[in-house]
ROBAMAR-447631 format. One record per atom (N, C-alpha, C, CB): atom name; x, y, z. Coordinates in Angstrom, 1 decimal. Atoms other than C-alpha are relative to their C-alpha. Glycine has a CB too. Layout:
<zados>
CA | X | Y | Z
...
</zados>
This chain:
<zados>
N | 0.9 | 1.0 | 0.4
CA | 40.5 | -25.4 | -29.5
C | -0.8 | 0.4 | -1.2
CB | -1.0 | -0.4 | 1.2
N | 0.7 | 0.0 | 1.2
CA | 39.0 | -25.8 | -33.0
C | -2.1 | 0.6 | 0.2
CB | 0.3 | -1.9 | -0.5
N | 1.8 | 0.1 | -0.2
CA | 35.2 | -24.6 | -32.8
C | -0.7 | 0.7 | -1.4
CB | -0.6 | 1.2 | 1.6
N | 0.7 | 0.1 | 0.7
CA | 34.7 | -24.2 | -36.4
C | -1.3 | -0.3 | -0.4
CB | 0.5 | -0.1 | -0.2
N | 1.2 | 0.8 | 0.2
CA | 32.4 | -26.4 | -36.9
C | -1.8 | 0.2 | 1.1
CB | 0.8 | -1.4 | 0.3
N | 0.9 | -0.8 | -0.8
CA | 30.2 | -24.4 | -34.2
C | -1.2 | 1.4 | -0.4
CB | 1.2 | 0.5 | 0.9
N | 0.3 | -1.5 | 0.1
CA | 27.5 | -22.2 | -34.4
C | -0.9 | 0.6 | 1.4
CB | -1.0 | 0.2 | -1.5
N | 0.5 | -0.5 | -1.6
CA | 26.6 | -19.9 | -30.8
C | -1.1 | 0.8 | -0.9
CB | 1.3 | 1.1 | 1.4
N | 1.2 | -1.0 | 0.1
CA | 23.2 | -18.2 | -31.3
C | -1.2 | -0.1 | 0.7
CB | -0.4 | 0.0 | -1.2
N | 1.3 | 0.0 | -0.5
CA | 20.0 | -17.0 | -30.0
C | -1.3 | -1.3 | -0.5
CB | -0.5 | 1.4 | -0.6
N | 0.8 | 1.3 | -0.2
CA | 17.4 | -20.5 | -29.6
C | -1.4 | 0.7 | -1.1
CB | -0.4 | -0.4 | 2.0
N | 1.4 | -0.1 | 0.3
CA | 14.5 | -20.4 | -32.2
C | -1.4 | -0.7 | 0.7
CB | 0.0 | -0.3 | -1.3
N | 1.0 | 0.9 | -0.5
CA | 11.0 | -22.1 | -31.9
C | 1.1 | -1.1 | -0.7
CB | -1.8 | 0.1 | -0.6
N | -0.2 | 1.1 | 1.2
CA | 12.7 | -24.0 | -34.8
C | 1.1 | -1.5 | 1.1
CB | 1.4 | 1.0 | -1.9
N | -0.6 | 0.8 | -0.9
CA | 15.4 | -25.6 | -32.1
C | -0.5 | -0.7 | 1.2
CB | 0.9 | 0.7 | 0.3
N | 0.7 | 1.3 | -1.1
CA | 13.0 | -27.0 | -29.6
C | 0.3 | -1.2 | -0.3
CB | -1.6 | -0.2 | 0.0
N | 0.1 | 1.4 | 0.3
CA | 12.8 | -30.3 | -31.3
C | 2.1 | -0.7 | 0.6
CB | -0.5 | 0.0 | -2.2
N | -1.4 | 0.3 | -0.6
CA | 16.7 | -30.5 | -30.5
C | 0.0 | 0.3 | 1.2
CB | 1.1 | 0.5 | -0.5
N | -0.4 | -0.3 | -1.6
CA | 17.1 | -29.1 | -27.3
C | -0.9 | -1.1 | 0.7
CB | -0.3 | 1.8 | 0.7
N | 1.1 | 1.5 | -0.8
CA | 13.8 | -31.5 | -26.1
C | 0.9 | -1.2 | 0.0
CB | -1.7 | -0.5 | -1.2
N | -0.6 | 1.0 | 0.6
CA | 15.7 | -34.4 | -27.7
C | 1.5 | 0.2 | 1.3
CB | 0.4 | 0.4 | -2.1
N | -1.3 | -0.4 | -0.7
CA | 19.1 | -33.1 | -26.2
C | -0.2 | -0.1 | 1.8
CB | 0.3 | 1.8 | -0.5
N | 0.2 | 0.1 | -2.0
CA | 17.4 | -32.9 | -22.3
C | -0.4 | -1.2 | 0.2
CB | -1.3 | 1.1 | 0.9
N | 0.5 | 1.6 | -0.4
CA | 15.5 | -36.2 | -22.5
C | 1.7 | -0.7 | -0.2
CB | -1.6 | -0.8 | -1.5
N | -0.7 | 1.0 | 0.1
CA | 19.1 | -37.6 | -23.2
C | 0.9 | 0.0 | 1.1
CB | 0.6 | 0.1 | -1.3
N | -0.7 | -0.7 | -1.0
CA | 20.8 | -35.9 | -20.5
C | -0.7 | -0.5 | 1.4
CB | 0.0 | 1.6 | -0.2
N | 0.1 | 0.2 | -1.0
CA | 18.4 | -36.3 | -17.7
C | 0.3 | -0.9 | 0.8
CB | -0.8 | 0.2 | 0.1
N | -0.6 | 0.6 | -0.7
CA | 19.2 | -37.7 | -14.6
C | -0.2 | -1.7 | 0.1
CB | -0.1 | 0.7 | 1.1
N | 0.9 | 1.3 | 0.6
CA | 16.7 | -40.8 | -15.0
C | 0.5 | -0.9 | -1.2
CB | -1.3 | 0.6 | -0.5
N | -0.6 | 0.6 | 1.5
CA | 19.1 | -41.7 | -18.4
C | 1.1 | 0.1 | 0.5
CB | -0.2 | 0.7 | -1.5
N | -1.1 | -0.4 | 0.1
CA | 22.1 | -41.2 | -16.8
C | 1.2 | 1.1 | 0.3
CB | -0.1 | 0.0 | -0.5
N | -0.5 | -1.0 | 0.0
CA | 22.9 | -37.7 | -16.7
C | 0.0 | 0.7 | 0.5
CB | 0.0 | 0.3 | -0.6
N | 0.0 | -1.3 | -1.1
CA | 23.3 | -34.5 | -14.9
C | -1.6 | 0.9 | 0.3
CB | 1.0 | 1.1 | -0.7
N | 0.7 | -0.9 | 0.5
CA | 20.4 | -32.6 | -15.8
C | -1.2 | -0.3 | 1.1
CB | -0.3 | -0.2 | -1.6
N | 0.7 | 0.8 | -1.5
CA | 17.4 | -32.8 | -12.3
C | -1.2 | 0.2 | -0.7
CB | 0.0 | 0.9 | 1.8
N | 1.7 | -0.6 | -0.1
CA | 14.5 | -30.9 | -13.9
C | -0.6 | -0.3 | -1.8
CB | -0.1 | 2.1 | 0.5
N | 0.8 | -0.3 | 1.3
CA | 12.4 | -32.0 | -17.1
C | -0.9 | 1.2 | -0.3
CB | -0.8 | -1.0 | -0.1
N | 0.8 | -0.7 | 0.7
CA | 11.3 | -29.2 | -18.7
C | -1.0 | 0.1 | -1.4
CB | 0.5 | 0.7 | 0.1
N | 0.6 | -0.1 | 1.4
CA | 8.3 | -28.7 | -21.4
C | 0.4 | 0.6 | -0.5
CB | -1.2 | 0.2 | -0.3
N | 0.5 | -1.0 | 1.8
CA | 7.7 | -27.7 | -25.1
C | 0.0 | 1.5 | 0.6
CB | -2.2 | -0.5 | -0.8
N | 0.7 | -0.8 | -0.3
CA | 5.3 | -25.4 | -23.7
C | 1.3 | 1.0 | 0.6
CB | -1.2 | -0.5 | 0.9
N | -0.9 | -0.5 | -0.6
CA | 8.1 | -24.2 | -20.9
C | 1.0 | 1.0 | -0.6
CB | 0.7 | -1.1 | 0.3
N | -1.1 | -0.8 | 1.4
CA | 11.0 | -23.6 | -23.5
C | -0.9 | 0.9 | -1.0
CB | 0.8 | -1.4 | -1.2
N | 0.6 | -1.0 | 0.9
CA | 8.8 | -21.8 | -25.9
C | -0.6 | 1.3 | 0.8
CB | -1.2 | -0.7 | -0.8
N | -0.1 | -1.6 | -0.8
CA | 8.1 | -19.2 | -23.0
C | 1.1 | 0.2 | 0.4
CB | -0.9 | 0.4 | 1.2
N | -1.3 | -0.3 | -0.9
CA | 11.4 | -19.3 | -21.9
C | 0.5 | 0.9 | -1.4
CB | 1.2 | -1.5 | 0.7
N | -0.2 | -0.5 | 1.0
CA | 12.5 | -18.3 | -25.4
C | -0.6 | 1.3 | -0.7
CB | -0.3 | -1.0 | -0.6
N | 0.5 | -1.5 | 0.3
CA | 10.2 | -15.3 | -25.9
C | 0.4 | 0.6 | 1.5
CB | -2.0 | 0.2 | -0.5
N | -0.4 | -1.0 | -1.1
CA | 11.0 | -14.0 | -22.2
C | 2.2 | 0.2 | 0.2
CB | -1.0 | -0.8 | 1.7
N | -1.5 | -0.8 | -0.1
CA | 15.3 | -14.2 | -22.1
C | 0.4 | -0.7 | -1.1
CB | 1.0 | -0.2 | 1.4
N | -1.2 | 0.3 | 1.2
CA | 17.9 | -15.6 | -24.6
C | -0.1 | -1.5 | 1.1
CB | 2.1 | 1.3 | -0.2
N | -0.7 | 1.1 | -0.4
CA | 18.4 | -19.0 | -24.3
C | 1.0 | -0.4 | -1.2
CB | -1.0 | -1.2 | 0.4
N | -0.9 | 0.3 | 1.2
CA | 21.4 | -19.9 | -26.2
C | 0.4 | -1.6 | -0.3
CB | 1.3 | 0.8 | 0.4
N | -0.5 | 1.0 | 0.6
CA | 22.3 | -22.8 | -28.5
C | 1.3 | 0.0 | -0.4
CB | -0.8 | -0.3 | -1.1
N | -1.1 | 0.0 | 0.8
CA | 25.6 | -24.2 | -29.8
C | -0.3 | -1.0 | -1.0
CB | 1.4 | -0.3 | 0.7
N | 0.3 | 0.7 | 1.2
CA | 24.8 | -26.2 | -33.4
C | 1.7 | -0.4 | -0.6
CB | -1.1 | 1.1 | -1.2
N | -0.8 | 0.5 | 0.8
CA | 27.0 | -28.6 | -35.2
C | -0.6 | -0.2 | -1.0
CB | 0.5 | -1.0 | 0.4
N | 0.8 | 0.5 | 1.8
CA | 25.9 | -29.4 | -39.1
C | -1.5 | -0.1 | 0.4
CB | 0.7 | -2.0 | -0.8
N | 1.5 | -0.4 | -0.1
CA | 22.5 | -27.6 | -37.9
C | -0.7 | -0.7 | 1.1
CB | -0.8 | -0.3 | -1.5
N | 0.2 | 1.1 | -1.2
CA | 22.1 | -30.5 | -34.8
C | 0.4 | 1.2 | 1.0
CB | 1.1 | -1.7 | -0.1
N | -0.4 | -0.6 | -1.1
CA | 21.5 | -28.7 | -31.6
C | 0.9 | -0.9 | 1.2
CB | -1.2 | 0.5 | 0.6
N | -0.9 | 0.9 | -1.1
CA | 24.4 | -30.2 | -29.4
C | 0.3 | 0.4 | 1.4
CB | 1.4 | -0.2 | -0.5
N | 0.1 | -1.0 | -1.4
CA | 24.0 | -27.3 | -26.4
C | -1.3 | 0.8 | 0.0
CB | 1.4 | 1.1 | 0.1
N | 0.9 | -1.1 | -0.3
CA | 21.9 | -25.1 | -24.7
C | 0.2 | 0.4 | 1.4
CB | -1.5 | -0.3 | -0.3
N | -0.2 | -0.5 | -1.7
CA | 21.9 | -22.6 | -21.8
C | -1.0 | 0.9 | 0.4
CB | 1.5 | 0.8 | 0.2
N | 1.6 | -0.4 | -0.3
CA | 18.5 | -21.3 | -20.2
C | 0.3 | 1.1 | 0.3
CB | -0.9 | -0.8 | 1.1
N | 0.0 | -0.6 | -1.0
CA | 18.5 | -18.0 | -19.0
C | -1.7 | 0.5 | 0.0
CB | 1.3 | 1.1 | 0.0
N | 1.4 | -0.4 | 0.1
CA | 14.9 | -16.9 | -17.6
C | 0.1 | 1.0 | 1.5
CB | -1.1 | -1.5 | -0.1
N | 0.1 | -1.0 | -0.9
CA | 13.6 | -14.5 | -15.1
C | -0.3 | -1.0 | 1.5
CB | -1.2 | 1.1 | -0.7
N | 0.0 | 0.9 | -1.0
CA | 13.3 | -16.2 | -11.4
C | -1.2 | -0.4 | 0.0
CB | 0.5 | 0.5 | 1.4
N | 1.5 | 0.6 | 0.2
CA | 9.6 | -16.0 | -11.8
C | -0.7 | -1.3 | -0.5
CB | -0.4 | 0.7 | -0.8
N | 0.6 | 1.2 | 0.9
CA | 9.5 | -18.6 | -14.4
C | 0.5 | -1.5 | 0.7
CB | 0.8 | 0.2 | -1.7
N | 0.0 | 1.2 | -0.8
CA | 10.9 | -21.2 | -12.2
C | -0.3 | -0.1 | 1.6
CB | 1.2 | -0.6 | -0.2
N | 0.3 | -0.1 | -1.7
CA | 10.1 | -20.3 | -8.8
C | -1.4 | -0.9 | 0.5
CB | -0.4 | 1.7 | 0.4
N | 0.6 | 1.3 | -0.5
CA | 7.4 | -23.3 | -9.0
C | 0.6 | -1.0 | 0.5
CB | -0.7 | -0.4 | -0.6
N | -0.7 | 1.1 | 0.1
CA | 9.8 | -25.7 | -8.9
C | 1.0 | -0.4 | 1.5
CB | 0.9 | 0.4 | -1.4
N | -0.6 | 0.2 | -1.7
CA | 10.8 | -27.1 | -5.5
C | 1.7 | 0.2 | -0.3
CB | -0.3 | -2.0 | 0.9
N | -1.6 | -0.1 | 0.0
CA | 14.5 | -27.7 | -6.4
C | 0.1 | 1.9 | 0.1
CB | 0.8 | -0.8 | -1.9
N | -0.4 | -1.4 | -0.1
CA | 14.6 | -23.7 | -7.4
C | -0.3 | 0.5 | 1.3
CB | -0.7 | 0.8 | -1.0
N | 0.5 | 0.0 | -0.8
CA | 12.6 | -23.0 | -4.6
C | 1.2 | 0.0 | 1.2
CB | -1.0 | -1.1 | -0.2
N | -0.8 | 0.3 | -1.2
CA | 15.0 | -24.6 | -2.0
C | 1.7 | 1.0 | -0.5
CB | 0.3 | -2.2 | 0.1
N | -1.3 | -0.9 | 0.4
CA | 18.3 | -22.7 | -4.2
C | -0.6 | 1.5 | 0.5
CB | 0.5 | 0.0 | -1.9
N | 0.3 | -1.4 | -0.2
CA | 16.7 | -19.4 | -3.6
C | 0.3 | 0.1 | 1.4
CB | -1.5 | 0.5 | -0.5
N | -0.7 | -0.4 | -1.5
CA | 16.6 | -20.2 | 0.2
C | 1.0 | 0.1 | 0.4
CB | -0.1 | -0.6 | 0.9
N | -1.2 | 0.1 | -0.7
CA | 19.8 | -20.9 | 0.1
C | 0.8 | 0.5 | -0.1
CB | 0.5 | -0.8 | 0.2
N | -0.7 | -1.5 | 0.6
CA | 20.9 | -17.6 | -1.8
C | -0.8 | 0.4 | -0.2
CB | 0.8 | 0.3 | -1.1
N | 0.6 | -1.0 | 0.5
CA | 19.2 | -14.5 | -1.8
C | 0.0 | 0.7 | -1.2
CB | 0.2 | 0.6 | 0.5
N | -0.7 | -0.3 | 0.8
CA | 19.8 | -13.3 | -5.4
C | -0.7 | 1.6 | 0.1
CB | -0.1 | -0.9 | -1.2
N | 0.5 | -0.9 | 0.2
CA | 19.4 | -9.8 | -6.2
C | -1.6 | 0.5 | -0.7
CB | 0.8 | 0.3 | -0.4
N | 1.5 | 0.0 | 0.1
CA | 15.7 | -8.4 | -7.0
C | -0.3 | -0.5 | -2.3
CB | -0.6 | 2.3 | 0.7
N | 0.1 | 0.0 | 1.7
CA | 16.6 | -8.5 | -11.5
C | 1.2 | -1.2 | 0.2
CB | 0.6 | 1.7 | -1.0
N | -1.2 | 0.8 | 0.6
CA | 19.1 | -11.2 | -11.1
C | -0.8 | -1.6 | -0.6
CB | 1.4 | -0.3 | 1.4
N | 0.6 | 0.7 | 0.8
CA | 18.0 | -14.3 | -13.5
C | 1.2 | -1.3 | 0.4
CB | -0.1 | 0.7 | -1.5
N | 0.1 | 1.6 | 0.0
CA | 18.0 | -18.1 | -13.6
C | 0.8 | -0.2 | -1.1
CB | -1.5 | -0.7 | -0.2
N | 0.4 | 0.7 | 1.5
CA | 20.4 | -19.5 | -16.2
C | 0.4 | -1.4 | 0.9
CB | 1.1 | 0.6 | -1.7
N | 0.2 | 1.5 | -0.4
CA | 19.6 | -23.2 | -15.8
C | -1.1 | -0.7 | -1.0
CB | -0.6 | -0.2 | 1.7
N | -1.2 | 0.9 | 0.2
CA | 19.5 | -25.5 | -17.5
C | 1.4 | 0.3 | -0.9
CB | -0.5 | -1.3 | -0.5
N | -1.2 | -0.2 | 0.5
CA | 23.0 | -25.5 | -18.9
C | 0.3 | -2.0 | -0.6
CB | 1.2 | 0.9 | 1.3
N | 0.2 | 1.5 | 0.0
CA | 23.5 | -29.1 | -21.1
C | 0.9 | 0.1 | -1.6
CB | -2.0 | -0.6 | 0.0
N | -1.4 | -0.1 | 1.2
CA | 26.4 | -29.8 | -24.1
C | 0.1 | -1.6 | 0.0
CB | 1.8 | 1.0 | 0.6
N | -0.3 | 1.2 | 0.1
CA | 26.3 | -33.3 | -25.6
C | 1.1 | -0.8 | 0.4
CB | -0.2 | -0.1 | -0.9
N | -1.1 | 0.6 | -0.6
CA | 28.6 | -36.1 | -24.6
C | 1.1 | 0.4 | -0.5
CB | 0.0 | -1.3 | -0.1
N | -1.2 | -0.7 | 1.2
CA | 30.8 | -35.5 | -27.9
C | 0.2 | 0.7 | 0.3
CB | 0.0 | 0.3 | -1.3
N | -1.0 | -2.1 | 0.2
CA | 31.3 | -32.0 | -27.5
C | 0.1 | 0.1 | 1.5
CB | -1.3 | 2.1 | -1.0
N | -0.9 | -0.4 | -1.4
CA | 32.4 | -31.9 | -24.0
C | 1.4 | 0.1 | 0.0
CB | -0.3 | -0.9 | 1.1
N | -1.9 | -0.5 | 0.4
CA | 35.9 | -30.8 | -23.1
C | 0.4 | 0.4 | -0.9
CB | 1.0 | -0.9 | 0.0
N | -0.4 | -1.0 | 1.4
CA | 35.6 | -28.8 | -26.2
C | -0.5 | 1.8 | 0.5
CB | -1.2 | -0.7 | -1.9
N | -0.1 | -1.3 | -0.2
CA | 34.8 | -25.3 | -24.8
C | -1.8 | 0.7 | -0.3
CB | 1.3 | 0.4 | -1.1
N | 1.6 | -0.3 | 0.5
CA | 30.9 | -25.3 | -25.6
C | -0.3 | 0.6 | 0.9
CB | -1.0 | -1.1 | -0.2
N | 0.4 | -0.7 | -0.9
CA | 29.7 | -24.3 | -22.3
C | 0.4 | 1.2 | 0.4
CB | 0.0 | -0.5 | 0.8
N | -0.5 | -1.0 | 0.6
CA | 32.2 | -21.8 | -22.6
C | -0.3 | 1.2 | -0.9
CB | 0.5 | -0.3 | -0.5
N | 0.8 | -1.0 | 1.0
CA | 31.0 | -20.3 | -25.7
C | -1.4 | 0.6 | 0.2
CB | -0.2 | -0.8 | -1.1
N | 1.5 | 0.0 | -0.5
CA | 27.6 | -20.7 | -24.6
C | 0.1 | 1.6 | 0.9
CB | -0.5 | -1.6 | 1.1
N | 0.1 | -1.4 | -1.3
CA | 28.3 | -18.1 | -21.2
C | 0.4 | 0.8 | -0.8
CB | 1.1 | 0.0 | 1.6
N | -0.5 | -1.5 | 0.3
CA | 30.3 | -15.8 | -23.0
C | -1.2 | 1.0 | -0.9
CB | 1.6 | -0.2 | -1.0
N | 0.6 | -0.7 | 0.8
CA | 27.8 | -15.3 | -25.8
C | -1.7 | 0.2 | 1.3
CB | 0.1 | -0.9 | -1.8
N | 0.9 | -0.4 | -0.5
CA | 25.1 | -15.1 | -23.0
C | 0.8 | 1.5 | 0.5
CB | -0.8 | -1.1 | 0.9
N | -0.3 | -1.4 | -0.6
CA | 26.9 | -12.3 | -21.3
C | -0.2 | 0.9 | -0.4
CB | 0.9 | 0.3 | 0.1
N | 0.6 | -1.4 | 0.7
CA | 26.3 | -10.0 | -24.2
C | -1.0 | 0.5 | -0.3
CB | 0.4 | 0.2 | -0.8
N | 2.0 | -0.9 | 0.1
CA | 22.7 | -10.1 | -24.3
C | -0.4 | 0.1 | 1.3
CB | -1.5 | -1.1 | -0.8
N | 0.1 | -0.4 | -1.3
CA | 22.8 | -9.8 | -20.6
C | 0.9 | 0.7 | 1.1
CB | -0.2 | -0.8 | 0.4
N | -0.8 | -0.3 | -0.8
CA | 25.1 | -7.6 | -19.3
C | 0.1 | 0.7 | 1.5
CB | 0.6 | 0.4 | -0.6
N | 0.5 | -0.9 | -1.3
CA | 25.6 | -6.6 | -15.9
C | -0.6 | -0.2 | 1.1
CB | -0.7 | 0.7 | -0.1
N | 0.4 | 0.5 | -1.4
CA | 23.3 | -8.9 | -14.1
C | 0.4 | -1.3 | 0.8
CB | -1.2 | 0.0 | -0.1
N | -0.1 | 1.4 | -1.0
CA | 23.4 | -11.5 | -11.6
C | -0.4 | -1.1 | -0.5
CB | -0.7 | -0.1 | 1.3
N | 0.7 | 1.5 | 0.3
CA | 22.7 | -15.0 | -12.4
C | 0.7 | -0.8 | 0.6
CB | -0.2 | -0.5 | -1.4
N | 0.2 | 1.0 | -1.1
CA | 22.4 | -18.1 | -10.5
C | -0.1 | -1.1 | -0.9
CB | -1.3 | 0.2 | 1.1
N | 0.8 | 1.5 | 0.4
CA | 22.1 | -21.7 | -10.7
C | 0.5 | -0.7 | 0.6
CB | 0.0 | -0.5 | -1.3
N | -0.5 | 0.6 | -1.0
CA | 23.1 | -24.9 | -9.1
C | 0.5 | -1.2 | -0.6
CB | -0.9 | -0.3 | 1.0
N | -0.7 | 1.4 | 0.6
CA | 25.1 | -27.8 | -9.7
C | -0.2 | -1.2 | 1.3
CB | 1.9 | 0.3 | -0.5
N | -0.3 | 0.8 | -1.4
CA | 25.1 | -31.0 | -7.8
C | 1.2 | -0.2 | 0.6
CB | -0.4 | -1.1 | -0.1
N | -1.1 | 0.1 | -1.2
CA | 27.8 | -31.4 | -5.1
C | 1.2 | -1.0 | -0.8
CB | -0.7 | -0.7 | 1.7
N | -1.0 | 0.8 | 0.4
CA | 29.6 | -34.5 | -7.0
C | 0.0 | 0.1 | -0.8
CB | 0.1 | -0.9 | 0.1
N | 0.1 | -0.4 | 1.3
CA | 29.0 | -33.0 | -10.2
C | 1.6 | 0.9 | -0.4
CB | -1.5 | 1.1 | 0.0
N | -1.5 | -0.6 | -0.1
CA | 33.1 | -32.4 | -10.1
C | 0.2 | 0.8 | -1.5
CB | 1.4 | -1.4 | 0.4
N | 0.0 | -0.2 | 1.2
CA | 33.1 | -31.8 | -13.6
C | -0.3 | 1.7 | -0.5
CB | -1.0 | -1.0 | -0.4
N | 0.9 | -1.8 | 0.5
CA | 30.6 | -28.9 | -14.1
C | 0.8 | 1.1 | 1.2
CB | -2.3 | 0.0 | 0.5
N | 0.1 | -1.2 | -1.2
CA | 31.7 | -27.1 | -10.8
C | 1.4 | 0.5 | -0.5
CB | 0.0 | -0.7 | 1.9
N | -1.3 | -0.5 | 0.3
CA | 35.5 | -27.0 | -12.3
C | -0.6 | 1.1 | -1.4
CB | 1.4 | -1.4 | -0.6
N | 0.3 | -0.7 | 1.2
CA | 33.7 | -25.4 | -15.7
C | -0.9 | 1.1 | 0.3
CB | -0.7 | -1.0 | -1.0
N | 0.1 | -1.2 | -0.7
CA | 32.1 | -23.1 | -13.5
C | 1.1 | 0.9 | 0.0
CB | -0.3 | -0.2 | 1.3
N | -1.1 | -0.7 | -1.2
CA | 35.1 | -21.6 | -11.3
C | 0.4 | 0.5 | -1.7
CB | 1.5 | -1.4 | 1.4
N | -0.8 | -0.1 | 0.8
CA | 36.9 | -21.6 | -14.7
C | -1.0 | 1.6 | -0.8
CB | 0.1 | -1.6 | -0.8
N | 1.0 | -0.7 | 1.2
CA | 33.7 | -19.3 | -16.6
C | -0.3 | 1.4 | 1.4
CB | -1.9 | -1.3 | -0.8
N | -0.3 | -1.4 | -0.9
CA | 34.4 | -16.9 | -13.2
C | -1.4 | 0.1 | 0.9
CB | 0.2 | 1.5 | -1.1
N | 0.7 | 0.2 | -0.9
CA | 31.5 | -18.4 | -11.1
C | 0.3 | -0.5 | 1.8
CB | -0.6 | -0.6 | -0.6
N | -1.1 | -0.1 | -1.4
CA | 32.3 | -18.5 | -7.3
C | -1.5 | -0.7 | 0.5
CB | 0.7 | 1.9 | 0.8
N | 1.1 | 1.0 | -0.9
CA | 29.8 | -20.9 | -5.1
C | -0.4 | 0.7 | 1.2
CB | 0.8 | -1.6 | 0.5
N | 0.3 | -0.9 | -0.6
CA | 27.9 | -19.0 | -3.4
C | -1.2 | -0.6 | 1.5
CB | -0.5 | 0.9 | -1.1
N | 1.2 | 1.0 | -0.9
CA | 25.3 | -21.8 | -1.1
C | 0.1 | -1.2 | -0.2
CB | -1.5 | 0.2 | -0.3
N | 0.1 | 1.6 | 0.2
CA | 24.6 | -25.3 | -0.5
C | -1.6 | -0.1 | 0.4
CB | 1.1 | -1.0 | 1.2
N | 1.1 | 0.5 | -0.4
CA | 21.6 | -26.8 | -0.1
C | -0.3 | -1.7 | -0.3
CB | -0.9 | 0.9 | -0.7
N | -0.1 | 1.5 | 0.6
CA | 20.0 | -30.1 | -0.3
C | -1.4 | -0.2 | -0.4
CB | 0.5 | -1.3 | 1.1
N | 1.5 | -0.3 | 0.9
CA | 17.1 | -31.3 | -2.5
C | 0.1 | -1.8 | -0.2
CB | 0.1 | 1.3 | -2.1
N | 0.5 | 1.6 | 0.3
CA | 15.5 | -35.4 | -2.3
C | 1.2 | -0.7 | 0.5
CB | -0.3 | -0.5 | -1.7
N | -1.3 | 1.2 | -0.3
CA | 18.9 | -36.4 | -0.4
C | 1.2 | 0.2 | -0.8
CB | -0.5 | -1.6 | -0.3
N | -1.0 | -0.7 | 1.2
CA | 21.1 | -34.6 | -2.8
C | 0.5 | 1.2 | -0.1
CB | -0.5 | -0.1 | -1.1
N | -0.6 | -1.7 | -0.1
CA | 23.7 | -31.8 | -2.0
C | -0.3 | 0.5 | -1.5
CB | 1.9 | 0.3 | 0.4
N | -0.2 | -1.2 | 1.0
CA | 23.7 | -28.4 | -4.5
C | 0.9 | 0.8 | 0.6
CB | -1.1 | 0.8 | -0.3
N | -0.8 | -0.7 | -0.5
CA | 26.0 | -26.1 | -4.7
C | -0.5 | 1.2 | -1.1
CB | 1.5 | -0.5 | 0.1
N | 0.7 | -1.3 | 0.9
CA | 24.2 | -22.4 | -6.0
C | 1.4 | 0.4 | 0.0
CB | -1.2 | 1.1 | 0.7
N | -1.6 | -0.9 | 0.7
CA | 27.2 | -20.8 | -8.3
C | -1.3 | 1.5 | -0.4
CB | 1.1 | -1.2 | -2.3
N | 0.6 | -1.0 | 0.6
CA | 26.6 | -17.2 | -8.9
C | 0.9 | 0.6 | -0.9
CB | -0.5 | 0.7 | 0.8
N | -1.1 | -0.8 | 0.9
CA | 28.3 | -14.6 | -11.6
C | -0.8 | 1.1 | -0.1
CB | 0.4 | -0.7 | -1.5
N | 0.9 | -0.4 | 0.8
CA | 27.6 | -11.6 | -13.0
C | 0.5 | 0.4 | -1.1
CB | -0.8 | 0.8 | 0.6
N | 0.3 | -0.3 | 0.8
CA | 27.2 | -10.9 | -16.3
C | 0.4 | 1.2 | -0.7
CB | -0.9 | -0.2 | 0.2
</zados>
């Protein structure tokens, strides 16, 4: 697959304005996969505490893939209820959200995305959850060498915690 036109890198401040843009278009409330609105504020500590990675088309953020420490979302009921329903190791990290525009799907983005997180994290565990009829994402899992590791349910709505490591 062509991914010229791609660029994978470490998330500035400068890429908020896209990724924001990019989640409000996604969430589930519009449509889309995505459960948890996260802030400005949010992403700009997520961004100084792990790598969150972008994929850019002609400078337009068209992906992103969160990774953060469990701390940083362990307010969040959804996380909350995934943790009960996997123990993760004591250093193993959150990447979530994971989000690749309409266009560039079935092009290998999410792909790119994991691999190039791997190398600024190697070694550990990470987690995250997909929803149950989210057939889509759960094959782009299995495929990126994540193995389903829990279920749970959140507002009437299976998950399925994927884990990997890194």
């Amino acid at each position: 697959m062509d991914h010229s036109d791609l660029v994978i890198e470490v998330a500035t401040r400068d890429d908020l304005p896209g990724i924001l843009d990019l989640q409000e278009r996604n969430l589930s409330e519009h449509g889309g996969n995505l459960s948890v609105r996260w802030s400005a504020e949010w992403f700009e500590k997520a961004i100084r505490e792990m790598p969150i990675i972008v994929a850019r088309s002609d400078e337009r953020v068209v992906g992103y893939l969160v990774s953060s420490p469990q701390s940083a979302q362990a307010q969040n009921p959804i996380i909350q209820a995934m943790l009960a329903a996997y123990r993760p190791s004591a250093d193993a990290f959150i990447y979530e959200p994971i989000c690749v525009e309409q266009k560039q799907r079935k092009r290998g983005v999410a792909a790119l995305m994991f691999r190039y997180l791997q190398t600024r994290l190697p070694c550990r565990e990470g987690l995250t959850f997909i929803r149950g009829d989210n057939i889509a994402s759960r094959a782009v899992a299995a495929k990126l060498g994540m193995r389903e590791a829990g279920k749970f349910e959140h507002r009437g709505l299976e998950y399925i915690v994927t884990v990997c490591i890194t």
